[in-house]
C-alpha positions as a Markdown table, in Angstrom:
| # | Residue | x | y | z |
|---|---|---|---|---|
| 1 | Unk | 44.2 | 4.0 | 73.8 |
| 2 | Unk | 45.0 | 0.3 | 73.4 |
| 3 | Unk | 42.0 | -2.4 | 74.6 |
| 4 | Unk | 42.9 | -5.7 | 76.1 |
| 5 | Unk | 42.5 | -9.1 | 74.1 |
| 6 | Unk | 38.4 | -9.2 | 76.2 |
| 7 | Unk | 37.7 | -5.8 | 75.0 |
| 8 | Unk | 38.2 | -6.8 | 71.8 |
| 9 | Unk | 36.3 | -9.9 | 71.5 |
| 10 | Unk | 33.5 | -8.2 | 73.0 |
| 11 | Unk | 33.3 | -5.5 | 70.8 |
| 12 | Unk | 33.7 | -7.8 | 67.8 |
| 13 | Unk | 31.0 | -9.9 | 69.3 |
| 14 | Unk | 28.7 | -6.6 | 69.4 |
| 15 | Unk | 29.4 | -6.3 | 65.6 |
| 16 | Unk | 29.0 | -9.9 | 64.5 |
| 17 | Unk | 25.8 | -9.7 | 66.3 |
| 18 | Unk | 24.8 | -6.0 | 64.7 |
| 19 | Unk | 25.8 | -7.1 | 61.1 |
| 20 | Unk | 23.8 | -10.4 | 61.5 |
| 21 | Unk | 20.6 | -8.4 | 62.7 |
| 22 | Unk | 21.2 | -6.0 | 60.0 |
| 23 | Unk | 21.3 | -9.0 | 57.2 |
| 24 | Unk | 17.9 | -10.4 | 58.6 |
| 25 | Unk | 17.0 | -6.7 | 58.3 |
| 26 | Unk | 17.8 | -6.3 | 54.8 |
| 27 | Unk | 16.8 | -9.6 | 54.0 |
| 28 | Unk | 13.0 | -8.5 | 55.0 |
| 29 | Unk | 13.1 | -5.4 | 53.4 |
| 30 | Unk | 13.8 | -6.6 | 49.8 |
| 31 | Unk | 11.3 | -9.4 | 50.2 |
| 32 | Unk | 9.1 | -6.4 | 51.2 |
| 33 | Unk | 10.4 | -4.5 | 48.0 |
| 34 | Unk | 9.8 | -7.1 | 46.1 |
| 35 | Unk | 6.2 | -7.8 | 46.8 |
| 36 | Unk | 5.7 | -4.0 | 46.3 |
| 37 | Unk | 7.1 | -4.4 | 43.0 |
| 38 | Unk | 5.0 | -6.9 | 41.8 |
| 39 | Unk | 1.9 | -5.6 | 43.1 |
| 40 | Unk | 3.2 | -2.1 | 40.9 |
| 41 | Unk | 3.5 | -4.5 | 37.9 |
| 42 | Unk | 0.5 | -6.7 | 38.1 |
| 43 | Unk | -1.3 | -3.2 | 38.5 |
| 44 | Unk | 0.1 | -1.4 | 35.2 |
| 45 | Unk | -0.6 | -4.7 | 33.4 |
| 46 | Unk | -4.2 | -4.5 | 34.9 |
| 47 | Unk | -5.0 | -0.9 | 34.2 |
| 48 | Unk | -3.3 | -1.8 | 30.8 |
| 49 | Unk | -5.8 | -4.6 | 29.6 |
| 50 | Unk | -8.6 | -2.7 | 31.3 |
| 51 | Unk | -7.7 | 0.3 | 28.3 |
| 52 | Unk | -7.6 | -2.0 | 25.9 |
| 53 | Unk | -10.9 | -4.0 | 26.4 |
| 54 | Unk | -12.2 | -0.1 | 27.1 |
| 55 | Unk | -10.6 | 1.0 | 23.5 |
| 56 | Unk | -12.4 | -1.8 | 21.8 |
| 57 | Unk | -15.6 | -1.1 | 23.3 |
| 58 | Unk | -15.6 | 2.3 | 22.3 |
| 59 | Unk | -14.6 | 1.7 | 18.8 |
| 60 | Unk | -17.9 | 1.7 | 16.4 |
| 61 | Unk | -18.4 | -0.6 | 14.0 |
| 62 | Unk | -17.5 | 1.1 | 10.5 |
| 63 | Unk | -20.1 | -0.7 | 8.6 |
């Protein structure tokens, strides 16, 4: 099947259009990502000086 010079530019249209939605998508999802990832991070670093300042509360003096 062979498309005519219109088909064609309507149909690359469609895609430039698709491909540009799907960039903004993708942009938005890693900044999403990313925000998840930090809030991961600043929580394990959280629950990680929250151990320590338990650890040294629990130690006993050895005097």
């Amino acid at each position: 099947m062979t498309m005519t010079r219109e088909e064609y530019e309507t149909k690359q249209r469609r895609l430039q259009a698709d491909a540009e939605d799907a960039r903004k998508a993708y942009i938005q999802a890693k900044a999403v990502y990313d925000s998840i990832c930090d809030q991961m991070r600043n929580l394990r670093i959280d629950w990680q000086e929250q151990q320590k300042t338990a650890d040294r509360a629990d130690e006993k003096p050895t005097r």
